[in-house]
C-alpha positions as CSV (number, residue, x, y, z in Angstrom):
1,X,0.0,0.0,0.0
2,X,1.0,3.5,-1.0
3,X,0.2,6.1,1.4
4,X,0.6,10.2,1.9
5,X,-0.5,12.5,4.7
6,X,-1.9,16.4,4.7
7,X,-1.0,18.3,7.4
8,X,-2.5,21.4,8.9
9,X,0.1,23.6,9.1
10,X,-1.5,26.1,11.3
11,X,-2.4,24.1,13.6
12,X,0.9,22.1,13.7
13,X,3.1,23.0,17.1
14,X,5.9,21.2,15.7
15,X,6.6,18.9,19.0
16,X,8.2,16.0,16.5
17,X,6.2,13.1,18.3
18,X,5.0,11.7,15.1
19,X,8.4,12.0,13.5
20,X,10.2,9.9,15.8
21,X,7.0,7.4,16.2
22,X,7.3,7.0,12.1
23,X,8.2,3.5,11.1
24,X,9.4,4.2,8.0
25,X,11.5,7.2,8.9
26,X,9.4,9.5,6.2
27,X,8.5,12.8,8.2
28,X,10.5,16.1,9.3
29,X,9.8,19.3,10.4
30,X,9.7,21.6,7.9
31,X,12.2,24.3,7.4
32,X,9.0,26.7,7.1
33,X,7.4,28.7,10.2
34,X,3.7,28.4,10.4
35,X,1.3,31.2,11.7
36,X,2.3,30.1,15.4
37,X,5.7,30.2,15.1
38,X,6.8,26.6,14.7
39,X,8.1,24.4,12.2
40,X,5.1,21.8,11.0
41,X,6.1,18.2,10.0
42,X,5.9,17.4,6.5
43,X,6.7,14.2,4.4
44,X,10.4,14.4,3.4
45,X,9.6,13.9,-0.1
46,X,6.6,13.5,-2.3
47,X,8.4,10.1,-3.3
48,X,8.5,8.6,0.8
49,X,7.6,5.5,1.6
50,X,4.5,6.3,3.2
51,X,2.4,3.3,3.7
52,X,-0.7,5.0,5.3
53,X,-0.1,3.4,8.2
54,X,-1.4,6.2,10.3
55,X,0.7,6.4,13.4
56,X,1.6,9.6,12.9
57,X,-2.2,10.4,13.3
58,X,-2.7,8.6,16.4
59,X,0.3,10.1,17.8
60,X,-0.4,13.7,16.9
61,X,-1.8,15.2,20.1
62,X,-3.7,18.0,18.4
63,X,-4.7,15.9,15.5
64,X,-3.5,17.6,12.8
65,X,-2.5,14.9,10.4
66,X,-4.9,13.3,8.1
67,X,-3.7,9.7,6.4
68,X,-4.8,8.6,2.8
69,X,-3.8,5.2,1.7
70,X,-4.9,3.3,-1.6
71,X,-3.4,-0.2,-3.1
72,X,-0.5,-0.1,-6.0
73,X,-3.5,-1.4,-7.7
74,X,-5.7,1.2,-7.9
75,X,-2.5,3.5,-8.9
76,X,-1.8,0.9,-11.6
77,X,-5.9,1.5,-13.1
78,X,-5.6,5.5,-12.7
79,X,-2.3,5.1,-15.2
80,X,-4.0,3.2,-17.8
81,X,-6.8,5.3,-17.9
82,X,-4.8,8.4,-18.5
């Protein structure tokens, strides 16, 4: 499974817990300053390894992180159709 997460910037205090709770070693904070003053997290790339796992999510105590996951498959079917 493919995965990918949106973040709410705004509302991101940058404490890091779901960077070090990452399995697959795919988040950072970001070099940008949000509207509070801290540095959100962010994928490291849009290439990561994200498998949607959602940890990140359930570690995030003000719940900014939404997951999205979807099967190689389903990538595979959105190519041909293109």
């Amino acid at each position: 499974m493919a995965g990918t997460i949106i973040v709410n910037d705004d509302r991101c205090k940058g404490c890091g817990i779901c960077v070090e709770f990452c399995p697959k070693k795919v988040l950072q904070l970001s070099e940008r300053i949000n509207i509070m003053g801290y540095h959100p997290v962010e994928l490291i790339s849009e290439d990561a390894d994200c498998t949607g796992c959602g940890i990140c999510a359930l570690m995030c105590p003000d719940w900014v992180i939404t997951v999205f996951r979807e099967t190689k498959k389903k990538k595979e079917e959105v190519a041909g159709k293109s």
